[in-house]
FIKOL-38935 format. One record per residue: x, y, z of N, C-alpha, C in turn; residue in three letters. Coordinates in pm, whole numbers, plus 50000, padded with zeros to 5 digits. Layout:
FIKOL-38935
{nu=X, nv=Y, nw=Z, cau=X, cav=Y, caw=Z, cu=X, cv=Y, cw=Z, r=ala}
...
This chain:
FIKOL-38935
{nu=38536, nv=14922, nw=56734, cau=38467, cav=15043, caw=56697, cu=38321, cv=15031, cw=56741, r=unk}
{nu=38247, nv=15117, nw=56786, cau=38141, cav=15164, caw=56830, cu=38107, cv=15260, cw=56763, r=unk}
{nu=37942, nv=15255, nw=56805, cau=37860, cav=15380, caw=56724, cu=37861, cv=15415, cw=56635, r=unk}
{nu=37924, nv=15330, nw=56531, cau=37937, cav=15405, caw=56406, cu=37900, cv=15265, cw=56304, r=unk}
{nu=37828, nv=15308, nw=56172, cau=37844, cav=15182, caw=56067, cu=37976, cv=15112, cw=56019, r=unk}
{nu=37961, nv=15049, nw=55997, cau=38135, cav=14993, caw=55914, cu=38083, cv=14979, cw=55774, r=unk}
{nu=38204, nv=14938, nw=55726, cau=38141, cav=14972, caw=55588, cu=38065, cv=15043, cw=55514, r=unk}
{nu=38110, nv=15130, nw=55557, cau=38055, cav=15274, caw=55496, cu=38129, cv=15413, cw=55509, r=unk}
{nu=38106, nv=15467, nw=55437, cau=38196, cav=15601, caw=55353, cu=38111, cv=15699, cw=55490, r=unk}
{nu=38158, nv=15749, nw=55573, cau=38192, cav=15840, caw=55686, cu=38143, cv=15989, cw=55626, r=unk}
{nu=38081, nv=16065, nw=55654, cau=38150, cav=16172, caw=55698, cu=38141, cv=16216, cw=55845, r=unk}
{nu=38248, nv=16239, nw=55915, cau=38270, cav=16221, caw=56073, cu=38178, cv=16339, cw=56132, r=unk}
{nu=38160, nv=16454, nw=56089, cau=38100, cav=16588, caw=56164, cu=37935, cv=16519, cw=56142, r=unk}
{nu=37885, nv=16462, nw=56017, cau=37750, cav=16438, caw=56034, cu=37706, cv=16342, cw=56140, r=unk}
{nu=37773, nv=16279, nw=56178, cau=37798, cav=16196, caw=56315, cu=37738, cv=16226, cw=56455, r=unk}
{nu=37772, nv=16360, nw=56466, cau=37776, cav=16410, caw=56622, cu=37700, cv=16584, cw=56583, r=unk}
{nu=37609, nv=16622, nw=56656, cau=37494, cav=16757, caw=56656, cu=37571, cv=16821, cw=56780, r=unk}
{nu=37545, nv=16930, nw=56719, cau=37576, cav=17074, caw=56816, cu=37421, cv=17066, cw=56909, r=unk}
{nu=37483, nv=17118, nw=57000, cau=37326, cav=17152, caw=57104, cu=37391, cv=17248, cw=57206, r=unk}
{nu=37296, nv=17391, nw=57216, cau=37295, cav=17471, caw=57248, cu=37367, cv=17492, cw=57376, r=unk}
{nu=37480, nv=17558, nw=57391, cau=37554, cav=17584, caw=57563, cu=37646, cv=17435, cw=57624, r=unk}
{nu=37657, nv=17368, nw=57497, cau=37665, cav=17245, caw=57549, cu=37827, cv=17187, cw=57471, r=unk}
{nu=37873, nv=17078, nw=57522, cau=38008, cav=17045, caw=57452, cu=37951, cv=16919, cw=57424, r=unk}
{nu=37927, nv=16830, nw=57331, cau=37895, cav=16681, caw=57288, cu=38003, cv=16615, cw=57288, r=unk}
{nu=38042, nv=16476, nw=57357, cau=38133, cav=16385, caw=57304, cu=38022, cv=16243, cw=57246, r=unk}
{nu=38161, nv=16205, nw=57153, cau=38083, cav=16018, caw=57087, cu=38189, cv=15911, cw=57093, r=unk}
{nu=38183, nv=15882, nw=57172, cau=38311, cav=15753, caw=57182, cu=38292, cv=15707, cw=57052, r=unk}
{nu=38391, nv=15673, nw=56958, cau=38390, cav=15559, caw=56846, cu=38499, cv=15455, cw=56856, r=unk}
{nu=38551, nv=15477, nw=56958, cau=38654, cav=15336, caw=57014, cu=38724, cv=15353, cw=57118, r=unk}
{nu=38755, nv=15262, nw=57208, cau=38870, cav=15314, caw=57369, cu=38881, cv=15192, cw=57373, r=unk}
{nu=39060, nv=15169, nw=57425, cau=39118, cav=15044, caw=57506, cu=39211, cv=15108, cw=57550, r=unk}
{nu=39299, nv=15029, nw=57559, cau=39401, cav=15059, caw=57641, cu=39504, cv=15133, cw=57578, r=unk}
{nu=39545, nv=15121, nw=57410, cau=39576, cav=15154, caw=57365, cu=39535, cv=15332, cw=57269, r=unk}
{nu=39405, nv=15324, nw=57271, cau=39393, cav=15396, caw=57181, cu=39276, cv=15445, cw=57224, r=unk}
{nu=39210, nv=15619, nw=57179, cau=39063, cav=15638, caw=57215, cu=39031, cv=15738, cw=57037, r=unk}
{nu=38903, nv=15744, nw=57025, cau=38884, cav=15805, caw=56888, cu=38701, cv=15832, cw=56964, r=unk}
{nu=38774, nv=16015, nw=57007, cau=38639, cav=16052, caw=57037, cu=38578, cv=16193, cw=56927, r=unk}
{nu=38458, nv=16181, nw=56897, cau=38370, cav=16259, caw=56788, cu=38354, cv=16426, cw=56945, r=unk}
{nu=38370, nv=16499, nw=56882, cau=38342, cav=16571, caw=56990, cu=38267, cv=16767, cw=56886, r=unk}
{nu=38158, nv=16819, nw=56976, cau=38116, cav=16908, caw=56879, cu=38051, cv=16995, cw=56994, r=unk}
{nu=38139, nv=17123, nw=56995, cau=38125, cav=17254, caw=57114, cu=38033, cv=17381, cw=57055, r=unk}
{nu=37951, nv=17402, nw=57119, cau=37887, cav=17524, caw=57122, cu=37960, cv=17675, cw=57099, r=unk}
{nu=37986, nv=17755, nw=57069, cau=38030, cav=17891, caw=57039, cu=38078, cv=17902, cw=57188, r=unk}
{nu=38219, nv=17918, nw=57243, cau=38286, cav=17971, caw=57388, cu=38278, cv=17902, cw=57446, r=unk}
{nu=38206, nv=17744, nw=57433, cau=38267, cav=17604, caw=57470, cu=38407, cv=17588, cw=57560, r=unk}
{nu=38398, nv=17510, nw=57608, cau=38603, cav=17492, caw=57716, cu=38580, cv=17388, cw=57758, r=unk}
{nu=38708, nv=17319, nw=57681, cau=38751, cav=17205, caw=57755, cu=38875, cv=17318, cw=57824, r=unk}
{nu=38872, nv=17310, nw=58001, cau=38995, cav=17384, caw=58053, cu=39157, cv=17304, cw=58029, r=unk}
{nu=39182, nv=17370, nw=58102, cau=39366, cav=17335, caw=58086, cu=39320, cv=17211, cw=58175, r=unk}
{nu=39426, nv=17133, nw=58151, cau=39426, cav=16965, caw=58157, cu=39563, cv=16919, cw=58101, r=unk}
{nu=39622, nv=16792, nw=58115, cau=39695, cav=16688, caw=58033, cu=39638, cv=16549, cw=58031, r=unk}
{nu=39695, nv=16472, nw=57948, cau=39671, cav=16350, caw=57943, cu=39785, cv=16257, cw=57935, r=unk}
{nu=39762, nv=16126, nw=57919, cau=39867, cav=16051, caw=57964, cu=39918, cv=15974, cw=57821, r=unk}
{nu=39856, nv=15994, nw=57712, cau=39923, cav=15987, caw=57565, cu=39909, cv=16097, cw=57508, r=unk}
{nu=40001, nv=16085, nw=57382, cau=39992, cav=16186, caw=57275, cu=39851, cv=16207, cw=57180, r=unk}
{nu=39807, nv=16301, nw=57217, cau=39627, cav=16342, caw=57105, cu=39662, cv=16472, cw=57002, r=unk}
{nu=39568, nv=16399, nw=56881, cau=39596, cav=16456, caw=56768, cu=39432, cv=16472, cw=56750, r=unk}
{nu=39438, nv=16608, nw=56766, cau=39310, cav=16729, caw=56706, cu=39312, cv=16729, cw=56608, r=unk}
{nu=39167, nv=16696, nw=56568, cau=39182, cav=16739, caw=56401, cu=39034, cv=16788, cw=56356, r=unk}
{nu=39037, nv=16909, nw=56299, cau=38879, cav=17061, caw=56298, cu=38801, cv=16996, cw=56225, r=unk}
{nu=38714, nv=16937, nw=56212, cau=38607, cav=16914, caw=56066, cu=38537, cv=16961, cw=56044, r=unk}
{nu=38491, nv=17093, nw=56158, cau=38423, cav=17188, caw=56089, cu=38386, cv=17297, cw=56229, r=unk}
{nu=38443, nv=17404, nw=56158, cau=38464, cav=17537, caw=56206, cu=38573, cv=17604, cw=56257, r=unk}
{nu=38626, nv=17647, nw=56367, cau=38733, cav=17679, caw=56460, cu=38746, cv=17685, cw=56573, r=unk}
{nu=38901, nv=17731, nw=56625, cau=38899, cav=17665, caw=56755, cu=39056, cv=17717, cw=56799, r=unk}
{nu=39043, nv=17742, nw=56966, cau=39157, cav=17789, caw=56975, cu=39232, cv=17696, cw=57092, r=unk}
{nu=39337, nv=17606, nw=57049, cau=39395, cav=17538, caw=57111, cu=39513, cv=17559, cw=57215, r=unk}
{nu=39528, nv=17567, nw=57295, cau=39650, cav=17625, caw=57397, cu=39729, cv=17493, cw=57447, r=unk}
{nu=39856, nv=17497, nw=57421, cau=39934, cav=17387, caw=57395, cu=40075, cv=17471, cw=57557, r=unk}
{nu=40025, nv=17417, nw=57659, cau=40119, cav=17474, caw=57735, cu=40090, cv=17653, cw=57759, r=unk}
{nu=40189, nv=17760, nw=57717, cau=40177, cav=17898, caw=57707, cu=40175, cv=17947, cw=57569, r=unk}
{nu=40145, nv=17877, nw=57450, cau=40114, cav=17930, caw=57318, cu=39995, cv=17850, cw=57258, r=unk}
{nu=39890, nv=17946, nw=57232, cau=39746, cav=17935, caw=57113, cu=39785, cv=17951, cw=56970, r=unk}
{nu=39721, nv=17814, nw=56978, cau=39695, cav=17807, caw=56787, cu=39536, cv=17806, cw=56746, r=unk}
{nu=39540, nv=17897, nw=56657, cau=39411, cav=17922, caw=56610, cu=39357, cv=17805, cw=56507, r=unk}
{nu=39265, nv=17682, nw=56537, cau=39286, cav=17591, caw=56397, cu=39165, cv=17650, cw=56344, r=unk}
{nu=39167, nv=17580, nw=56203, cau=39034, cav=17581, caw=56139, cu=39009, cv=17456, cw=56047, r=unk}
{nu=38885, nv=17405, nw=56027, cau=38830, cav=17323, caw=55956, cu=38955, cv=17263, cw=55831, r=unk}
{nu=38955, nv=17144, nw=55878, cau=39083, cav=17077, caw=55801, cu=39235, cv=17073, cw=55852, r=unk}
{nu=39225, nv=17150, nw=55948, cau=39363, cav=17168, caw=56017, cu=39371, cv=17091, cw=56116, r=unk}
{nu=39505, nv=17044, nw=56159, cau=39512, cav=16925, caw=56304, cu=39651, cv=16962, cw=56387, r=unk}
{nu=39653, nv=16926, nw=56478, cau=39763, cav=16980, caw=56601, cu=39762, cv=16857, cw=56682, r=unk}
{nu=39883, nv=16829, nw=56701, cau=39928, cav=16767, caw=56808, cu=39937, cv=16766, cw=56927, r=unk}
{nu=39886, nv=16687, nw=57081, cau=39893, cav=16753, caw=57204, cu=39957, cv=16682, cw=57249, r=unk}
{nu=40145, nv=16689, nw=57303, cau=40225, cav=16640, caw=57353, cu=40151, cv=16531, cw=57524, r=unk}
{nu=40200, nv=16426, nw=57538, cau=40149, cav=16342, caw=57624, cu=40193, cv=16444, cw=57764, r=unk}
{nu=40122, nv=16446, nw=57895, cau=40157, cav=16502, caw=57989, cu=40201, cv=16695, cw=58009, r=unk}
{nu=40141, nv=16736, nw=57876, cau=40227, cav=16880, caw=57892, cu=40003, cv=16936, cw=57882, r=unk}
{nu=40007, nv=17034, nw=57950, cau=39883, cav=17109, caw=57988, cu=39819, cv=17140, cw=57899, r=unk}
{nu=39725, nv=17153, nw=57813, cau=39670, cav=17198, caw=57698, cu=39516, cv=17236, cw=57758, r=unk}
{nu=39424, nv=17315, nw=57674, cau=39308, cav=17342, caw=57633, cu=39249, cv=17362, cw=57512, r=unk}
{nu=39124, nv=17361, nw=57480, cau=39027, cav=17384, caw=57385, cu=38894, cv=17473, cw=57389, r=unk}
{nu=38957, nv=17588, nw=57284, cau=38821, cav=17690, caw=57290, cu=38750, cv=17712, cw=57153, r=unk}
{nu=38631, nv=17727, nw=57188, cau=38551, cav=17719, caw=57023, cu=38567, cv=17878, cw=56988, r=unk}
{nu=38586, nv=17937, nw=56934, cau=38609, cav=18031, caw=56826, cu=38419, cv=18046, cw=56770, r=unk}
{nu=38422, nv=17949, nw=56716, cau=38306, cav=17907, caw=56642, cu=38213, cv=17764, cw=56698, r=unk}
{nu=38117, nv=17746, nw=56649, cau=38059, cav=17617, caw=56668, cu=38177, cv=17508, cw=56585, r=unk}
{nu=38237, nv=17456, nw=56677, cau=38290, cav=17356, caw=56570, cu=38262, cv=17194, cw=56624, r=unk}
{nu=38383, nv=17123, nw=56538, cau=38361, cav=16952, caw=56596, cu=38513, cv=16938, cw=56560, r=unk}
{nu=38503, nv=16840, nw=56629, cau=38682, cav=16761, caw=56570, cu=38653, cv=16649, cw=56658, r=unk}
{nu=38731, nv=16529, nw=56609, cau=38811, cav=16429, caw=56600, cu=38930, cv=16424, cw=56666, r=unk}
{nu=38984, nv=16348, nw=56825, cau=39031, cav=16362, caw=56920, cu=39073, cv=16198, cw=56911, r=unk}
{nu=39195, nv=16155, nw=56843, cau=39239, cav=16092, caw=56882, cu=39384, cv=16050, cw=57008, r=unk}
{nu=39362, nv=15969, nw=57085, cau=39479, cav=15975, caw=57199, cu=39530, cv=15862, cw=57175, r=unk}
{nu=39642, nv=15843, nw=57155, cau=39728, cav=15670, caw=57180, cu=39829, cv=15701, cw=57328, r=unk}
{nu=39817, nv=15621, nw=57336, cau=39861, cav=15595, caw=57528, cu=39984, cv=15481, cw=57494, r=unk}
């Protein structure tokens, strides 16, 4: 783990700042196995359509967001998490200023 204290009580969104027109990532760990990135999008933010080569689990910690999983959008919101099948096309759109928690296992 990186960038982050240990031993200590988290809260993950105070972690990582919004900044204007902009998408923020925070690595807090990557190997080979596993990545756990802090990530926090501006209002109409895009990560475009893409895949990856493990299974990633989105999860909102604060605001919303519209996830496209192949040819169907799910609208999340703060507290909600979605699954992104390994190799199948997905995107990410901010709705709102939000952040989430992007873990991938490979």
């Amino acid at each position: 783990m990186k960038n982050i204290d240990k031993r200590t009580v988290l809260n993950l969104a105070s972690l990582i700042a919004y900044q204007d027109g902009q998408i923020v990532s925070k690595t807090l760990s990557q190997n080979n196995n596993v990545t756990l990135t802090l990530f926090s999008f501006d209002i109409d933010e895009e990560i475009g359509t893409h895949s990856s080569s493990g299974d990633a689990l989105v999860q909102i910690l604060e605001g919303s967001a519209k996830v496209t999983i192949e040819d169907v959008t799910y609208t999340l919101q703060e507290g909600q998490a979605i699954i992104l099948p390994a190799a199948v096309p997905h995107s990410v759109y901010a709705l709102t200023k939000f952040k989430m928690l992007l873990t991938v296992i490979f």
